[in-house]
C-alpha positions, 0 to 999 in steps of 0.5 A: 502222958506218953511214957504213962501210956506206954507203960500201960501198954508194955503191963498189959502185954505182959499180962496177955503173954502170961496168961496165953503160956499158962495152960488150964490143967483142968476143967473149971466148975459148971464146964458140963452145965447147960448154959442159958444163952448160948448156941448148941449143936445138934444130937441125931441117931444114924443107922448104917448098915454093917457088912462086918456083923450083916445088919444095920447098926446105930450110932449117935452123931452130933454136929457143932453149932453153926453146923452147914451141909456146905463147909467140910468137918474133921471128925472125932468118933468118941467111944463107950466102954464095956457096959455101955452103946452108943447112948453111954456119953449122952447118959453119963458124960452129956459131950453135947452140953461140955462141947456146947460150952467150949463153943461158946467159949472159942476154945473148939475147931468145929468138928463132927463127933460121932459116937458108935455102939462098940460091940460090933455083933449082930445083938450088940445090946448092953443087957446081959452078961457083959463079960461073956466071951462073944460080948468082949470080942465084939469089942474087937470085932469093932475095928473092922465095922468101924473101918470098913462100914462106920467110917465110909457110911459117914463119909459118905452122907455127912460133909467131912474131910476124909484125910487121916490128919481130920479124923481123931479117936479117943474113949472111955475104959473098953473104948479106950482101950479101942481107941488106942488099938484101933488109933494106933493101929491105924496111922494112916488113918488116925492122927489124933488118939486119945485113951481115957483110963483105958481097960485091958483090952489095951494092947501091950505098949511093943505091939501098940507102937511098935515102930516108935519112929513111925509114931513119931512122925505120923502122930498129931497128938497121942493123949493117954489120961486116968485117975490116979485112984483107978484100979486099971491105971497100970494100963495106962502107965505102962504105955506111958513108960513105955512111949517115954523110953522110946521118946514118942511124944505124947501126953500123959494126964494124970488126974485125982479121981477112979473110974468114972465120967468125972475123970472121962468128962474131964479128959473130953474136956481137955483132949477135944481143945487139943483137935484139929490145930497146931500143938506145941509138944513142948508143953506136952508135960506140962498138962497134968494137974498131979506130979507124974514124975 
């Protein structure tokens, strides 16, 4: 009876062990469905005012499930690309319903996600010619608003820690772009960085990182995903190449798809599981689901 037993036992650690090293490569059907049954979290629209573009801005904020005025949040700002606002995750990608999900599956650190109108000008509307010089400068534009008016005004009136190892960024296409300008940019500020299928507005790899040791020790995680079918993967390849050369640890998610929000939900997905707790970087190559070799 007891050497049954302890068989038994030995099996089922064995089993738990494995499936604790295996890591999901991939979001599973139904991640960005409503479930029925399950908390959810809450989706708000601020006004803050811009004294970078002199006016009020919006962006739209969501607090977790279970979310309370007396507990301190990290917080992720999550960012649009070139034809979109503040409302382009909500419209195409639904963040509120795969960070509900992930919730409830106890795959997240709570955090607050904030997600801003990029195009930082005093007509920051979507309409029009997207393209126009004054539009695509206002992406750049972007990072003083979002350093000097965003990030105060949510310090300020949300409970959030306010050191840079509890604020992360990461976006879509022009916001990815943002994302690792801006992260990058700004170490003291961002330790997590994420860019999903980042467009050309990412800056050349020597200019992003040019202090590869810097980098290195400062960064908490660095994640750069697209789809292997995108016409503005060589972006996102560069970088790679470039970071791996100088050994800067990082993950690099290459994907079956293009350019659109199933790739960019998937990498919300996968990246947002990766904030705001310890990671183990010798798995950092283990997590794209194509050969990148």
């Amino acid at each position: 009876m007891t050497r049954s037993f302890n068989l038994f036992l030995f099996l089922f650690l064995f089993v738990g062990l494995l499936q604790a090293q295996q890591l999901e490569k991939e979001a599973p059907t139904g991640f960005d469905q409503a479930r029925e049954g399950i908390s959810h979290g809450k989706i708000e629209t601020i006004t803050y005012n811009s004294k970078t573009v002199g006016n009020d801005r919006k962006a739209t904020v969501y607090t977790p499930p279970g979310f309370s005025k007396n507990e301190k949040y990290p917080v992720l700002y999550l960012l649009h690309g070139i034809g979109g606002d503040e409302k382009e995750w909500l419209e195409g990608g639904h963040p509120e319903i795969i960070l509900d999900n992930l919730y409830a599956d106890g795959k997240l650190e709570p955090m607050i996600v904030v997600m801003p109108n990029g195009r930082a000008m005093k007509d920051d509307s979507k309409g029009g010619n997207i393209m126009a010089p004054e539009k695509v400068q206002a992406f750049a534009t972007f990072e003083k608003d979002l350093l000097d008016d965003l990030i105060p005004y949510v310090e300020e009136n949300f409970p959030v820690l306010t050191d840079r190892e509890n604020r992360a960024i990461a976006g879509l296409s022009m916001g990815g772009g943002q994302s690792l300008n801006f992260g990058l940019g700004n170490l003291d500020k961002f330790a997590w960085v994420g860019g999903f299928s980042s467009a050309p507005n990412t800056k050349e790899p020597q200019v992003l990182v040019p202090d590869p040791e810097k980098a290195k020790e400062m960064l908490k995680v660095l994640w750069i995903s697209c789809g292997d079918a995108d016409g503005l993967l060589r972006f996102s390849s560069r970088t790679h190449e470039y970071l791996a050369e100088n050994n800067v640890p990082h993950i690099y998610y290459l994907e079956t798809g293009g350019h659109d929000f199933k790739v960019w939900k998937n990498g919300l997905y996968m990246f947002s599981q990766l904030l705001f707790k310890p990671v183990d970087e010798s798995k950092f190559d283990q997590y794209s689901p194509l050969d990148i070799s």
